[in-house]
PDB file of N, H, CA, C and O in Angstrom:
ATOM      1  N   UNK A   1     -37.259 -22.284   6.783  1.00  0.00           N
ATOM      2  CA  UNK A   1     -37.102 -20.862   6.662  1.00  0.00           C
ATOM      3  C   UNK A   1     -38.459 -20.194   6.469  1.00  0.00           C
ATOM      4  O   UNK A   1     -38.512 -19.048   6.915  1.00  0.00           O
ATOM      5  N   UNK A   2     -39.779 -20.757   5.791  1.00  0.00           N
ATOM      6  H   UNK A   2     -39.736 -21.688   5.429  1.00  0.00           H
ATOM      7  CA  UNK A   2     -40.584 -19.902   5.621  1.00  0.00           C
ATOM      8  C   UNK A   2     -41.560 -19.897   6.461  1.00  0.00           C
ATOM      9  O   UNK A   2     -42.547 -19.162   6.411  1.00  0.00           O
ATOM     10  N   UNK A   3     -41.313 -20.739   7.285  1.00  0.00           N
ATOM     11  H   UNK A   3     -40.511 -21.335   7.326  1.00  0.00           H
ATOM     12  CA  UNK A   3     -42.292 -20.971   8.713  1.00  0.00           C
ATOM     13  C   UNK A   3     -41.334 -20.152   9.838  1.00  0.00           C
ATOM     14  O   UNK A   3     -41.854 -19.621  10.820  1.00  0.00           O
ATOM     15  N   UNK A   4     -39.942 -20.108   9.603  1.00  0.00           N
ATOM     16  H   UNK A   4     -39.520 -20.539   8.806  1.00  0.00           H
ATOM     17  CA  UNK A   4     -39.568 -18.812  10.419  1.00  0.00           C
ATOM     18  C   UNK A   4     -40.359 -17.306   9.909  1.00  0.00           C
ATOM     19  O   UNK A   4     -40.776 -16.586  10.817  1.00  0.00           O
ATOM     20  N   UNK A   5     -40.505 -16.966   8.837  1.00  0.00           N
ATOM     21  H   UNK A   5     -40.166 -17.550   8.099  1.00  0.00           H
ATOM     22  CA  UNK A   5     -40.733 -15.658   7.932  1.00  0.00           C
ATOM     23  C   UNK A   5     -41.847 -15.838   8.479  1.00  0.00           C
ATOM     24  O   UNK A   5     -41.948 -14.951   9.326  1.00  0.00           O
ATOM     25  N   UNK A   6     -42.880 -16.568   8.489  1.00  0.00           N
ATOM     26  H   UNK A   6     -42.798 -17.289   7.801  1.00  0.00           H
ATOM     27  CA  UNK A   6     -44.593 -16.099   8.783  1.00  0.00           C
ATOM     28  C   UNK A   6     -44.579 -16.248   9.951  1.00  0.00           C
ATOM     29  O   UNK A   6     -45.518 -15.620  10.442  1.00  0.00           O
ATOM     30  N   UNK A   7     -43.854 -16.887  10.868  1.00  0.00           N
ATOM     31  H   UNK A   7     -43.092 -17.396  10.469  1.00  0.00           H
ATOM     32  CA  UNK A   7     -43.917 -16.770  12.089  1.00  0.00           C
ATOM     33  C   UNK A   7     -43.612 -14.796  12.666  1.00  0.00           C
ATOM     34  O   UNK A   7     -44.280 -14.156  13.478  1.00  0.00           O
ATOM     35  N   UNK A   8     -42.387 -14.335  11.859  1.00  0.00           N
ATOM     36  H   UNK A   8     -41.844 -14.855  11.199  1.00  0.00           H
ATOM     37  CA  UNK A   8     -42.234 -12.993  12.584  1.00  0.00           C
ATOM     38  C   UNK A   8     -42.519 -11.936  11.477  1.00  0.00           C
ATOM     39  O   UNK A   8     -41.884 -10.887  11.589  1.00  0.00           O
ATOM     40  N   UNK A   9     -43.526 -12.069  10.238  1.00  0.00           N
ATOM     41  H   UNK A   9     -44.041 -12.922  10.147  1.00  0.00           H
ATOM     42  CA  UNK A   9     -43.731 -10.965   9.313  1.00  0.00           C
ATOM     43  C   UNK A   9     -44.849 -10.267  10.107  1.00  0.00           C
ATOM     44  O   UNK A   9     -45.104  -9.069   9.984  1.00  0.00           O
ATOM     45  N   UNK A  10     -45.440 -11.037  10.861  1.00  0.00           N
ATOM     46  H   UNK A  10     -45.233 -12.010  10.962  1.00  0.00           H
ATOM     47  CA  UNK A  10     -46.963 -10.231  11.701  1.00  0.00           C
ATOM     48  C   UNK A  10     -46.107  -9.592  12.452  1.00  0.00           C
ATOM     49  O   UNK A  10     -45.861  -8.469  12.012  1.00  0.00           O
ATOM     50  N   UNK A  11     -45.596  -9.848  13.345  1.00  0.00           N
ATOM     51  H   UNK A  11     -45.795 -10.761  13.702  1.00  0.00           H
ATOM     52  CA  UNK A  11     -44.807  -8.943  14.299  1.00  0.00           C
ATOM     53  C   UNK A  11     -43.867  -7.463  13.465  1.00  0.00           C
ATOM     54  O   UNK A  11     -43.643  -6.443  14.116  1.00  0.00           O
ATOM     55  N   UNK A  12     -43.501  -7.580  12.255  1.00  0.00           N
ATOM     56  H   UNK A  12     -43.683  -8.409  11.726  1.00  0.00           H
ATOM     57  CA  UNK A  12     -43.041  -6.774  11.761  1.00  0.00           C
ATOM     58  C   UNK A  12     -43.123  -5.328  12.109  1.00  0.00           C
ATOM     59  O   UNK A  12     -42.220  -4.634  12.577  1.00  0.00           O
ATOM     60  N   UNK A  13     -44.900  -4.817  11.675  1.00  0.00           N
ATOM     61  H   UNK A  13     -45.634  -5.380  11.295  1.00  0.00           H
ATOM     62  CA  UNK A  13     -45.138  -3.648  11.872  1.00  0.00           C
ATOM     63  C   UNK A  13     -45.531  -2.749  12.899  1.00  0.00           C
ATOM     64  O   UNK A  13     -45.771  -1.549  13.028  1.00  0.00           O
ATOM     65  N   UNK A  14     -45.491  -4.331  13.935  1.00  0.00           N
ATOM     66  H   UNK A  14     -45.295  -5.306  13.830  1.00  0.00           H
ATOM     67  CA  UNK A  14     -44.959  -3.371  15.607  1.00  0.00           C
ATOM     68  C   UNK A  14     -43.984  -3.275  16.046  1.00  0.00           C
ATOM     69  O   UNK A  14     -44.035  -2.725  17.146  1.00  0.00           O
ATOM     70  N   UNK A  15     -42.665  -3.651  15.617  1.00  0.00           N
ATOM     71  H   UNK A  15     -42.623  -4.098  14.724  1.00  0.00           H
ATOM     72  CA  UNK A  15     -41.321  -3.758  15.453  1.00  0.00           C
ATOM     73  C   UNK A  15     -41.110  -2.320  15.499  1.00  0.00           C
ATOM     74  O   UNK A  15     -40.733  -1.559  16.390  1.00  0.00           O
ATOM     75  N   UNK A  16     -41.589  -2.104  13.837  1.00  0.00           N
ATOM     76  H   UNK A  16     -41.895  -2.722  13.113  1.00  0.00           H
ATOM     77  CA  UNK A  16     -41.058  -1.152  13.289  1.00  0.00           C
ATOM     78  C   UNK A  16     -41.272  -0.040  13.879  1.00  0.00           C
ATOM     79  O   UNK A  16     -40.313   0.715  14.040  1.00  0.00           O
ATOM     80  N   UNK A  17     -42.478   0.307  14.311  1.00  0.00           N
ATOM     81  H   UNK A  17     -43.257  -0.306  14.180  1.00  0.00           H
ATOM     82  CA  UNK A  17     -43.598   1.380  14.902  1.00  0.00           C
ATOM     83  C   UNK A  17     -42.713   1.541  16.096  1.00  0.00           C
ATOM     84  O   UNK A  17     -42.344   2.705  16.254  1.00  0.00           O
ATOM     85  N   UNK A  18     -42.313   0.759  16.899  1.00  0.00           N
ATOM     86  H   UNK A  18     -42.613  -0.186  16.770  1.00  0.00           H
ATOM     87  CA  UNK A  18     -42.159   0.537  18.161  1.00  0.00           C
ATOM     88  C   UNK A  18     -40.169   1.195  18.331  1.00  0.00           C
ATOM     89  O   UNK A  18     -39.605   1.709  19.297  1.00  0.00           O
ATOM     90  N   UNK A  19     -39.558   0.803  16.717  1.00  0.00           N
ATOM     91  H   UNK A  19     -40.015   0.386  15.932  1.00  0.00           H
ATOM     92  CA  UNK A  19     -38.785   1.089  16.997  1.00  0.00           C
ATOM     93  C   UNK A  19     -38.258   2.712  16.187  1.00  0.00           C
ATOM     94  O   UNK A  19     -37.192   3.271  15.934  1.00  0.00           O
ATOM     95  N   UNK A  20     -39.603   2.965  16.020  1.00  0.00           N
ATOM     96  H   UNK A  20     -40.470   2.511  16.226  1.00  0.00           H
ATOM     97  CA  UNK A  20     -39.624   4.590  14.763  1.00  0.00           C
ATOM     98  C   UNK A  20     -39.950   5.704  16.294  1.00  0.00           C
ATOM     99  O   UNK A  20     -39.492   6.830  16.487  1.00  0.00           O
ATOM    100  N   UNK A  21     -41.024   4.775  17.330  1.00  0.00           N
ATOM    101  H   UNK A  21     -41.396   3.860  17.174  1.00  0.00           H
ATOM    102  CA  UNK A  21     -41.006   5.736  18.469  1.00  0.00           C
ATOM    103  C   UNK A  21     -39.896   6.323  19.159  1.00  0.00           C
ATOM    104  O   UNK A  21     -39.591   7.487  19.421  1.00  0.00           O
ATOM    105  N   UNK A  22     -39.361   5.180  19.389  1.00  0.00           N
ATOM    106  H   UNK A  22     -39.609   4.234  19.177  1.00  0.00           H
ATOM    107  CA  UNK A  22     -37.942   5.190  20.322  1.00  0.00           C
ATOM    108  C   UNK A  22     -36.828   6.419  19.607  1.00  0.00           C
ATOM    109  O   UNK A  22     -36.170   7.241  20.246  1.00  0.00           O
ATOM    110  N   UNK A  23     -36.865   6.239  18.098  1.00  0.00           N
ATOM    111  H   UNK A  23     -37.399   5.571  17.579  1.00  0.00           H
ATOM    112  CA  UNK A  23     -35.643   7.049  17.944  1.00  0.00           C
ATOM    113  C   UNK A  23     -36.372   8.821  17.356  1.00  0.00           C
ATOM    114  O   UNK A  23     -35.789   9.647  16.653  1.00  0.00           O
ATOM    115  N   UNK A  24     -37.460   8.899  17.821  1.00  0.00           N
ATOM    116  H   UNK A  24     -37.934   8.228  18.392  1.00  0.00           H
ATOM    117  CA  UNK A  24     -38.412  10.209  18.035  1.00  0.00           C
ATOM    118  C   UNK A  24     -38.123  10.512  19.382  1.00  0.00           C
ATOM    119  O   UNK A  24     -38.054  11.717  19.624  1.00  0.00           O
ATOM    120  N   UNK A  25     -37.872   9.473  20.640  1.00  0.00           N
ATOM    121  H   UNK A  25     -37.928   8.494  20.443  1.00  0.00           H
ATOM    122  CA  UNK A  25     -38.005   9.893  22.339  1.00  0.00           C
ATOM    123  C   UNK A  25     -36.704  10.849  21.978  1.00  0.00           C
ATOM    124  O   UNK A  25     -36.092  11.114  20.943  1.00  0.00           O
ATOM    125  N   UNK A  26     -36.607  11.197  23.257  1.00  0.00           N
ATOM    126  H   UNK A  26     -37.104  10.982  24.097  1.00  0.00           H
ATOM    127  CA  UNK A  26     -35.547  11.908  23.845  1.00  0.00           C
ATOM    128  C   UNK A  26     -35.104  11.356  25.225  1.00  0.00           C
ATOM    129  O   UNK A  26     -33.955  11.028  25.522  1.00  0.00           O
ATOM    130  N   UNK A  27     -36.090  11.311  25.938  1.00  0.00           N
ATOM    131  H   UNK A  27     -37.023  11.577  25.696  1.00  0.00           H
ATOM    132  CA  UNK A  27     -35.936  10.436  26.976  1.00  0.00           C
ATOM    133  C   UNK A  27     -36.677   9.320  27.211  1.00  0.00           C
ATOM    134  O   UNK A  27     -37.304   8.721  26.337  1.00  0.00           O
ATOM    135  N   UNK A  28     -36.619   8.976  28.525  1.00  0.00           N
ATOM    136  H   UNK A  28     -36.109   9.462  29.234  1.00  0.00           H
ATOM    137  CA  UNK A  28     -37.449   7.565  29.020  1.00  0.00           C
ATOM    138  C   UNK A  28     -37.002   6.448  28.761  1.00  0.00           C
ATOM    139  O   UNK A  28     -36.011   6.606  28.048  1.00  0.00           O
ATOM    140  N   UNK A  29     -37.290   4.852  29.048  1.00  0.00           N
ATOM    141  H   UNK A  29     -38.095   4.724  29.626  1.00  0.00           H
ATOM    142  CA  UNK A  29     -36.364   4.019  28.648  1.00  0.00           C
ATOM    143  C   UNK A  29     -35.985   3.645  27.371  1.00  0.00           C
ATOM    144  O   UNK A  29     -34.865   3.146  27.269  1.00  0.00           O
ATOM    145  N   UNK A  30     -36.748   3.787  26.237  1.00  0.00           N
ATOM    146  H   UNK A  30     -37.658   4.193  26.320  1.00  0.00           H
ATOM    147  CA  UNK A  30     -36.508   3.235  25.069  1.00  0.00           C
ATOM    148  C   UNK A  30     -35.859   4.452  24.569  1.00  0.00           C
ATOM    149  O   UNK A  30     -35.172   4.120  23.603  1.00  0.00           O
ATOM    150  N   UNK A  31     -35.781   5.512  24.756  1.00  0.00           N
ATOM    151  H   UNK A  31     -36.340   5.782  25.541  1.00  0.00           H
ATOM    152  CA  UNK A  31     -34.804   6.381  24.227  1.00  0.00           C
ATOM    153  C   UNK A  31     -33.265   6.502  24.633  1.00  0.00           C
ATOM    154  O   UNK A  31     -32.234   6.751  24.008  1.00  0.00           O
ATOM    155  N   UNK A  32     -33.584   6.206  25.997  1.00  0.00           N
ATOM    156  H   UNK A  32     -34.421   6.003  26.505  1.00  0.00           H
ATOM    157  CA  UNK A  32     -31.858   5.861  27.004  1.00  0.00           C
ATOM    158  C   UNK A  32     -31.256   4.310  25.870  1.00  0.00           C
ATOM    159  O   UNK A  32     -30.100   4.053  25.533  1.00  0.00           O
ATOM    160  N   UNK A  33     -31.949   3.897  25.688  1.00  0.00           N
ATOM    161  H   UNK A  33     -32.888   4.105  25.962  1.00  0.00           H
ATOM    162  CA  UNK A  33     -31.573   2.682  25.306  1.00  0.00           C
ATOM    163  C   UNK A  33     -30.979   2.702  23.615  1.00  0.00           C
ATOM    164  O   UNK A  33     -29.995   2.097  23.190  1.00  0.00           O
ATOM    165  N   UNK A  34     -31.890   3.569  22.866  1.00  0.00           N
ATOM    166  H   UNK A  34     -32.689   4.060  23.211  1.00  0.00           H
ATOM    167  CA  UNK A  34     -31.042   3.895  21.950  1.00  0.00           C
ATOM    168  C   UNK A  34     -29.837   4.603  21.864  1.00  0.00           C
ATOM    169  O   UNK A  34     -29.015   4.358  20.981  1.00  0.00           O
ATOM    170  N   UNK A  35     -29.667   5.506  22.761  1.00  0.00           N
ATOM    171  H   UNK A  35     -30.334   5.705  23.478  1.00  0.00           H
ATOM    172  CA  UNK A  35     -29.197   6.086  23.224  1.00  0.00           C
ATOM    173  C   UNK A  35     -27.784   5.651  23.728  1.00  0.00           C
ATOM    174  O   UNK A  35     -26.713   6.258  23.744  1.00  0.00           O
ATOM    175  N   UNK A  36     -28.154   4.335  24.155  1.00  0.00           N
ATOM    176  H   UNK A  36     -29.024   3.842  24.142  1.00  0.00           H
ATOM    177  CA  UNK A  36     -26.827   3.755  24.589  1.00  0.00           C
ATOM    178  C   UNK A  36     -26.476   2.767  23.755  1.00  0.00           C
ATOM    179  O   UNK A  36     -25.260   2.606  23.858  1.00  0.00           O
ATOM    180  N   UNK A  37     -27.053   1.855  22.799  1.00  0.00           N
ATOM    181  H   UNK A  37     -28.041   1.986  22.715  1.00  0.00           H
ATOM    182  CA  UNK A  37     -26.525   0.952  22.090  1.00  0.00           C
ATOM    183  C   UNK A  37     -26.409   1.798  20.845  1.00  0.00           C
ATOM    184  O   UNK A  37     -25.256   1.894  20.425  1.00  0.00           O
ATOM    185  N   UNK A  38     -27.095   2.265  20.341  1.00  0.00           N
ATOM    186  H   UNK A  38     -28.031   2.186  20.683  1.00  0.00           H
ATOM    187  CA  UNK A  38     -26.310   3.411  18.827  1.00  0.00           C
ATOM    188  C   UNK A  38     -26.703   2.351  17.753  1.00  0.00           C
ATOM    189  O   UNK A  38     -27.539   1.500  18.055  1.00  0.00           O
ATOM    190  N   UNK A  39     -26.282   2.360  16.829  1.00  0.00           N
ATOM    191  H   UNK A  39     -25.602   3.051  16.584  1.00  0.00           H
ATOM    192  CA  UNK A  39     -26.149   1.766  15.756  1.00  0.00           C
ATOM    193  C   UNK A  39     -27.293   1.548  14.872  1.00  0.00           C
ATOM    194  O   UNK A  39     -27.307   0.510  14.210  1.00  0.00           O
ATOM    195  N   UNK A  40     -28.075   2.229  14.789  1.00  0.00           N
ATOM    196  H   UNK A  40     -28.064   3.072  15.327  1.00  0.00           H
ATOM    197  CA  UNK A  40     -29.359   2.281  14.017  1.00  0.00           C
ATOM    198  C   UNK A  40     -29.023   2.382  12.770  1.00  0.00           C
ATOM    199  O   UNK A  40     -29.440   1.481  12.043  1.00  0.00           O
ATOM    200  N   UNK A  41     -28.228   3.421  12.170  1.00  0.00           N
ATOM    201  H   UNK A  41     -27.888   4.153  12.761  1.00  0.00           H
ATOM    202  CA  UNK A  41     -28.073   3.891  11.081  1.00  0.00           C
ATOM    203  C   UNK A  41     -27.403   2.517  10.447  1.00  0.00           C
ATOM    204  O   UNK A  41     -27.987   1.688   9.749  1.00  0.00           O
ATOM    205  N   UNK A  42     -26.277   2.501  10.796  1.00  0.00           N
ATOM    206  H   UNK A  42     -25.803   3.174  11.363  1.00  0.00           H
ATOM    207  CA  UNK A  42     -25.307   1.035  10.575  1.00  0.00           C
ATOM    208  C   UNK A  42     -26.141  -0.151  10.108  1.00  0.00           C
ATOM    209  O   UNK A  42     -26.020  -0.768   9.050  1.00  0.00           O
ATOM    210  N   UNK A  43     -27.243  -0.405  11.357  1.00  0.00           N
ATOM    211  H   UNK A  43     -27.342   0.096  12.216  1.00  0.00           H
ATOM    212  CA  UNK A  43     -27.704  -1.802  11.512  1.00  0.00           C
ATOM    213  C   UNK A  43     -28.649  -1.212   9.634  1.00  0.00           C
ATOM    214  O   UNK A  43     -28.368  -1.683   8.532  1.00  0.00           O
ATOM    215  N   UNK A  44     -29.435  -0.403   9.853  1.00  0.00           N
ATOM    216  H   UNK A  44     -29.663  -0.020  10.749  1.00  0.00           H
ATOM    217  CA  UNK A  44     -30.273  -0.418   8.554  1.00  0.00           C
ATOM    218  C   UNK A  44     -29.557  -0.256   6.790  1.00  0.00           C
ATOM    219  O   UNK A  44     -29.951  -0.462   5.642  1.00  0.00           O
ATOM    220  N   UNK A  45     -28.204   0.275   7.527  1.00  0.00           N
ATOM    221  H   UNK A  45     -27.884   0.442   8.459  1.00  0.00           H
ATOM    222  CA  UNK A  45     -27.284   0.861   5.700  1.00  0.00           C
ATOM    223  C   UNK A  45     -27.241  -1.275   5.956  1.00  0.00           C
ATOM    224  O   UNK A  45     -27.777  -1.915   5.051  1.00  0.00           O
ATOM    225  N   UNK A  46     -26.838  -1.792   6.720  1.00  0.00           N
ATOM    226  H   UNK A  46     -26.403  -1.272   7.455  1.00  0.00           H
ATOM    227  CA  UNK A  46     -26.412  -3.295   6.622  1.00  0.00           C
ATOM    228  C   UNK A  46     -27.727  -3.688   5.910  1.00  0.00           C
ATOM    229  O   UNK A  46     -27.854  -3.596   4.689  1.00  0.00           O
ATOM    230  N   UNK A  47     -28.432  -4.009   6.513  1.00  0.00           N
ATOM    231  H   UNK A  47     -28.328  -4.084   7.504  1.00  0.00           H
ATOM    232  CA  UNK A  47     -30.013  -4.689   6.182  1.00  0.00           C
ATOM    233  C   UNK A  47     -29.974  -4.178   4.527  1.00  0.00           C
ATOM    234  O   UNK A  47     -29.821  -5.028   3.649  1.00  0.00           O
ATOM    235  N   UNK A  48     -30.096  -2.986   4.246  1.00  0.00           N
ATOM    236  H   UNK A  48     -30.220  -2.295   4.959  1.00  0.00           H
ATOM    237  CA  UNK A  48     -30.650  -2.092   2.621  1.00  0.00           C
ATOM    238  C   UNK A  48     -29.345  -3.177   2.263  1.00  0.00           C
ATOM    239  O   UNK A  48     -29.598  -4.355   2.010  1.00  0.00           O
ATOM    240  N   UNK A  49     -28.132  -2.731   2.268  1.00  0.00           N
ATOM    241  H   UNK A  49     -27.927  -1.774   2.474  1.00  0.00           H
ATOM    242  CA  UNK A  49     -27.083  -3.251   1.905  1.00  0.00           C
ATOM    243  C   UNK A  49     -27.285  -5.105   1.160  1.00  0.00           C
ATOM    244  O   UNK A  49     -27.127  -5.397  -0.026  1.00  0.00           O
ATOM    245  N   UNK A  50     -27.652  -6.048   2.263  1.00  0.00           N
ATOM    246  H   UNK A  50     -27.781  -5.811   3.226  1.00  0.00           H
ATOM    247  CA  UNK A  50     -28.045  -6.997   1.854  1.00  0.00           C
ATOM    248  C   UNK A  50     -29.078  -7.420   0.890  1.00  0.00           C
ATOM    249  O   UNK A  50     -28.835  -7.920  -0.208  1.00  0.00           O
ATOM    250  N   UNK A  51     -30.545  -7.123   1.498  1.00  0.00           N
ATOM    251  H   UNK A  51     -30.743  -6.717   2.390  1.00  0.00           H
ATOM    252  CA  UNK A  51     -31.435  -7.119   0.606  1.00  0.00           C
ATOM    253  C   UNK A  51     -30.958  -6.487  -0.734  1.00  0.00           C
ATOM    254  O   UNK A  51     -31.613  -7.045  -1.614  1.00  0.00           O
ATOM    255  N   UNK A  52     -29.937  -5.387  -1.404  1.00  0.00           N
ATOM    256  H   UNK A  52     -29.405  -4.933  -0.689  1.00  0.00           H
ATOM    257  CA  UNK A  52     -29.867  -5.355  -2.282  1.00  0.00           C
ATOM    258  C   UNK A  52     -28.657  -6.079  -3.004  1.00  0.00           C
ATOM    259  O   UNK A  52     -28.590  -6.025  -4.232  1.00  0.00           O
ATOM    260  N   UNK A  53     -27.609  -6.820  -2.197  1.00  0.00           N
ATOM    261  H   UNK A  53     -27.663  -6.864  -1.199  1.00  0.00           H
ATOM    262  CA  UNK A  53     -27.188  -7.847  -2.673  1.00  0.00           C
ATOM    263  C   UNK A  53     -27.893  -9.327  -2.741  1.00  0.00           C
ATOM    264  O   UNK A  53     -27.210 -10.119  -3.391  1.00  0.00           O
ATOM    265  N   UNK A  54     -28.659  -9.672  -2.409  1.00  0.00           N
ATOM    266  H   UNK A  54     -29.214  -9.029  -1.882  1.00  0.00           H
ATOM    267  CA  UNK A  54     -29.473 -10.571  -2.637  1.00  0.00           C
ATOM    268  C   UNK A  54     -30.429 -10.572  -3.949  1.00  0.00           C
ATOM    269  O   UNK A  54     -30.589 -11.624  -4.569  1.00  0.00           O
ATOM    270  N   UNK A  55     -31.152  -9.196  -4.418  1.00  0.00           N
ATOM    271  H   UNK A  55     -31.022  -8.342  -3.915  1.00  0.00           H
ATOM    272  CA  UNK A  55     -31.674  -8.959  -5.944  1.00  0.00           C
ATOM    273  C   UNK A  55     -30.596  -8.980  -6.740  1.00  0.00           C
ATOM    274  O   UNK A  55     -30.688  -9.676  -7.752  1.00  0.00           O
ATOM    275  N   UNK A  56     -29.511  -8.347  -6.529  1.00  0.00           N
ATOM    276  H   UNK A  56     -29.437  -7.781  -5.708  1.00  0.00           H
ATOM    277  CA  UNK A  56     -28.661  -8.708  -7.693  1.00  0.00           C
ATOM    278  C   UNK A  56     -27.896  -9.621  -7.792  1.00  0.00           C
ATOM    279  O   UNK A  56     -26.989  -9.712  -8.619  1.00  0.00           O
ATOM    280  N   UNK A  57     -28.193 -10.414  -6.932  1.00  0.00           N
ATOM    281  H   UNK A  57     -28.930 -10.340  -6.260  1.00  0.00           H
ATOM    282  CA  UNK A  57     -27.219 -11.918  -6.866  1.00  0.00           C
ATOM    283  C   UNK A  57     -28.527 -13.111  -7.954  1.00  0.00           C
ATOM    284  O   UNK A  57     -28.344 -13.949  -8.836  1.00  0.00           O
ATOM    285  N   UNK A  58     -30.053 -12.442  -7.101  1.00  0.00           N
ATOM    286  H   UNK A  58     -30.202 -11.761  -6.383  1.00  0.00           H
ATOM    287  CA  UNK A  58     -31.191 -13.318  -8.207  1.00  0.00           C
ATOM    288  C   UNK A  58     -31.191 -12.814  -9.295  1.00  0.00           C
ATOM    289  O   UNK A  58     -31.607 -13.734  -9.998  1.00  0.00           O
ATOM    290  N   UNK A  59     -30.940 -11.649 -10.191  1.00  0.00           N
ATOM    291  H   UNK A  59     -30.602 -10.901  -9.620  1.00  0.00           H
ATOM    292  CA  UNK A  59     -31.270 -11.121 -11.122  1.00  0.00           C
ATOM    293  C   UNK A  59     -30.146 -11.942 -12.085  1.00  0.00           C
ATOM    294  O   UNK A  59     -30.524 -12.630 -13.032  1.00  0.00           O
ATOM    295  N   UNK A  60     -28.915 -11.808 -11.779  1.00  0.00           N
ATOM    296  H   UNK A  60     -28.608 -11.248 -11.009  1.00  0.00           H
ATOM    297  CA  UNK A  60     -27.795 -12.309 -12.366  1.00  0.00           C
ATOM    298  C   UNK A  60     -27.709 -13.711 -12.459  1.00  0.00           C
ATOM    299  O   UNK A  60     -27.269 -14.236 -13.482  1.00  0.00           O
ATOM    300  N   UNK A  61     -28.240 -14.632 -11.095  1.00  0.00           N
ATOM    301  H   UNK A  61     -28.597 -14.205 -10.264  1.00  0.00           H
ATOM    302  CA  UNK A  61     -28.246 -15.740 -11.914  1.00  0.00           C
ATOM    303  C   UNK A  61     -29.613 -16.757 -11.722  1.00  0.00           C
ATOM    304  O   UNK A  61     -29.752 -17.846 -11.165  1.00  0.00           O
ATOM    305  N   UNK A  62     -30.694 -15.719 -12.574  1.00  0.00           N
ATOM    306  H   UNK A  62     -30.582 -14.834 -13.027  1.00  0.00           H
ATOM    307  CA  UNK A  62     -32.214 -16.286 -13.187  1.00  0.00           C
ATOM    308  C   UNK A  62     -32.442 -17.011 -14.158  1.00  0.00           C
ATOM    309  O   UNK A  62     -33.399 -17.749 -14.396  1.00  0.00           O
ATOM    310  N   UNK A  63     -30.984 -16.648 -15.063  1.00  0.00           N
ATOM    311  H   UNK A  63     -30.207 -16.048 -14.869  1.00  0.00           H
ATOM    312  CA  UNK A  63     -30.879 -17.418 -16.444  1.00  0.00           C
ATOM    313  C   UNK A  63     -30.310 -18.787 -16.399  1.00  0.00           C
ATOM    314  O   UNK A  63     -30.294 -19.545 -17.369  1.00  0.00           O
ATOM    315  N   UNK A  64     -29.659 -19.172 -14.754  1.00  0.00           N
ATOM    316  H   UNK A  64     -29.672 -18.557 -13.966  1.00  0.00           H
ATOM    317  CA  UNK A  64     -28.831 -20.347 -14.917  1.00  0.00           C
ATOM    318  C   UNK A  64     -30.185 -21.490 -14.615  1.00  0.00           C
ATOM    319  O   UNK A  64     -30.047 -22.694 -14.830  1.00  0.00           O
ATOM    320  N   UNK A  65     -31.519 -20.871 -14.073  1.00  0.00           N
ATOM    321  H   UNK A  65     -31.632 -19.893 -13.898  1.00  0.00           H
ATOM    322  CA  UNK A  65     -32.615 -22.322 -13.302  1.00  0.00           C
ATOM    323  C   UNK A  65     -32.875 -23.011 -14.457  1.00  0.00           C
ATOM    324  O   UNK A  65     -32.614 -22.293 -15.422  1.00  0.00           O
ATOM    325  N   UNK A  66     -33.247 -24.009 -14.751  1.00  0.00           N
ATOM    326  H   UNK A  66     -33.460 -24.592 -13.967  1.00  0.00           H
ATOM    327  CA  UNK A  66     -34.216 -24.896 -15.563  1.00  0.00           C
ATOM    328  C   UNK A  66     -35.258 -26.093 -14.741  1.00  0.00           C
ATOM    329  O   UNK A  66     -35.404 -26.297 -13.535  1.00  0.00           O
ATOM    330  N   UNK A  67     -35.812 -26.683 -15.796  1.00  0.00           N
ATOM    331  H   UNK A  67     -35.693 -26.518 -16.775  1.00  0.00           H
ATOM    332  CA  UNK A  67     -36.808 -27.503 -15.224  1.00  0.00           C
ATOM    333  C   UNK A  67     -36.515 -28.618 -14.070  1.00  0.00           C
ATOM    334  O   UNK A  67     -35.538 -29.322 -14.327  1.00  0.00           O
ATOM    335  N   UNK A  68     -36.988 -28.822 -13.206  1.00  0.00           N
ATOM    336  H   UNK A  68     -37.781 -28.250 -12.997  1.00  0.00           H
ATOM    337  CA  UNK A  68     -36.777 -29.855 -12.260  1.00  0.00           C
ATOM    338  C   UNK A  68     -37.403 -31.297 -12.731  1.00  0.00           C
ATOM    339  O   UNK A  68     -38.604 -31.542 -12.856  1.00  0.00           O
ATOM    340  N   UNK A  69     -36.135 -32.337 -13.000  1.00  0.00           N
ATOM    341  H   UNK A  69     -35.160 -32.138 -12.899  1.00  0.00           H
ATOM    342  CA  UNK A  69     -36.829 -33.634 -13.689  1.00  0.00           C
ATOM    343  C   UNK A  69     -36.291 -34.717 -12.580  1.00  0.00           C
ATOM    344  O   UNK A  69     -35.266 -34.612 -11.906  1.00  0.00           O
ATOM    345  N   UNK A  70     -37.297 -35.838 -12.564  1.00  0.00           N
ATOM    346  H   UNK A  70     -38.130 -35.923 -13.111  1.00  0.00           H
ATOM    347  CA  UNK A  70     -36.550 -36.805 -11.508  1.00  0.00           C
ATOM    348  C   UNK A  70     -35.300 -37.645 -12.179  1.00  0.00           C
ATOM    349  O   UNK A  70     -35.270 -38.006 -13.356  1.00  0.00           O
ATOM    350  N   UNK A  71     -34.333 -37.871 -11.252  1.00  0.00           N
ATOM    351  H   UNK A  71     -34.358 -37.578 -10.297  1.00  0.00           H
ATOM    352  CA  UNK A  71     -33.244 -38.542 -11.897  1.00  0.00           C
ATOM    353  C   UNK A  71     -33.313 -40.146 -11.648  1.00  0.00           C
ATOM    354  O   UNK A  71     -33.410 -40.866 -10.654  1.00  0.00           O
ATOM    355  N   UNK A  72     -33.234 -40.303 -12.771  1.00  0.00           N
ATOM    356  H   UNK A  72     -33.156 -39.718 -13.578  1.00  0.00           H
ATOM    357  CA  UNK A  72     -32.731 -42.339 -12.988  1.00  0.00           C
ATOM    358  C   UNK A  72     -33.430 -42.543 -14.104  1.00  0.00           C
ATOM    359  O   UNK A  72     -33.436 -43.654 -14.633  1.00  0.00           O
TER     360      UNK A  72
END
């Protein structure tokens, strides 16, 4: 998993840029295209949605970790 994450965190902030243009167009292809698949709002309330079930899933159970010992 964290060699997936550094593999696409660089790519991130042309993602983002790339996809903050598109929903500024009005026309041209990347605007037709939002245009036709929709779901921006959705896809991001999902994303916020998770990431903030994921802090409160760590926050709640931080108290259960302890030390890692070898067994036998």
């Amino acid at each position: 998993m964290t060699i997936h994450v550094l593999a696409y965190v660089w790519r991130l902030p042309r993602l983002l840029a790339a996809e903050a243009r598109a929903a500024g167009m009005a026309g041209g292809p990347a605007g037709r295209a939002m245009e036709v698949l929709g779901g921006r709002g959705t896809r991001l309330a999902l994303l916020a949605a998770s990431l903030l079930a994921g802090l409160v899933i760590a926050l709640l159970t931080v108290h259960l970790t302890g030390k890692w010992e070898p067994i036998g």
